[in-house]
C-alpha positions as CSV (number, residue, x, y, z in Angstrom):
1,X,79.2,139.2,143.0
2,X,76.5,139.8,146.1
3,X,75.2,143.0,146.6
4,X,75.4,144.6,150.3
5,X,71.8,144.2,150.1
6,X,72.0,140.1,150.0
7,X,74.5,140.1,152.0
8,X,72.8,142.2,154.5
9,X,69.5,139.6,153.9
10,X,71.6,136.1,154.5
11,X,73.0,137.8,157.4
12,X,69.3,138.7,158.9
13,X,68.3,135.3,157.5
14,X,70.6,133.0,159.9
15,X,69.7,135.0,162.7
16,X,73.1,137.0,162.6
17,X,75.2,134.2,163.7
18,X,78.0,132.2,162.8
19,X,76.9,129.3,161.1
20,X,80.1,127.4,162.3
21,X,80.3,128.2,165.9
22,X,76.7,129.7,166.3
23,X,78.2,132.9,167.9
24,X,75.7,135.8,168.1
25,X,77.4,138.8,166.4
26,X,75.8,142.4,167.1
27,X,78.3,144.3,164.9
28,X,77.6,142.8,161.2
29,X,81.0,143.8,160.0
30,X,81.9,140.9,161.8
31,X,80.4,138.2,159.9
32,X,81.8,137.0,156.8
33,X,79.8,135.7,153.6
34,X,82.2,132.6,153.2
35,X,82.0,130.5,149.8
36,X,82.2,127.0,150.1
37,X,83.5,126.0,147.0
38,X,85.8,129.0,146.0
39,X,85.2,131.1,143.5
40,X,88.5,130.9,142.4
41,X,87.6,127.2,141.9
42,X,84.6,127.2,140.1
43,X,82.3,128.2,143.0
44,X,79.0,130.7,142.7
45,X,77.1,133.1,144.4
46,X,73.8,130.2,144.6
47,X,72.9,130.6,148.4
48,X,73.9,126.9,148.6
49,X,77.5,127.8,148.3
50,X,77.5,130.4,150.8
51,X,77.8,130.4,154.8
52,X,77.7,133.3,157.1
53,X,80.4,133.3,159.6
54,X,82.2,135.5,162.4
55,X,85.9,136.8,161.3
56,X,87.5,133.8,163.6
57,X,86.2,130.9,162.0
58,X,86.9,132.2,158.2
59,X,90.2,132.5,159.3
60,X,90.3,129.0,160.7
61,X,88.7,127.8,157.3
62,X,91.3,130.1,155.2
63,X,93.8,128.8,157.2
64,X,93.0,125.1,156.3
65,X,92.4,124.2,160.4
66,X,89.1,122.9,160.3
């Protein structure tokens, strides 16, 4: 499980956007740490399986639309 404190740093590191539609987000709350390969499924925590994104697309992605 991430820490607030690496969440908070992948957040700074992509330059607090969504990695999907590149939307610049100025309240952090807003972006989602989004596992590619669910946890549920095997996934991890490696930064590799991990994207920052705003609340809309990880609904799109949890919503199987993209």
């Amino acid at each position: 499980m991430l820490t607030n404190k690496q969440k908070e740093c992948l957040k700074e590191f992509v330059g607090f956007k969504c990695e999907v539609c590149h939307k610049q987000e100025s309240d952090l709350n807003r972006l989602n740490i989004h596992h590619i390969n669910a946890t549920y499924q095997g996934g991890n925590d490696n930064f590799r399986n991990l994207q920052v994104i705003c609340e809309k697309c990880h609904r799109i992605y949890h919503y199987h639309e993209f």
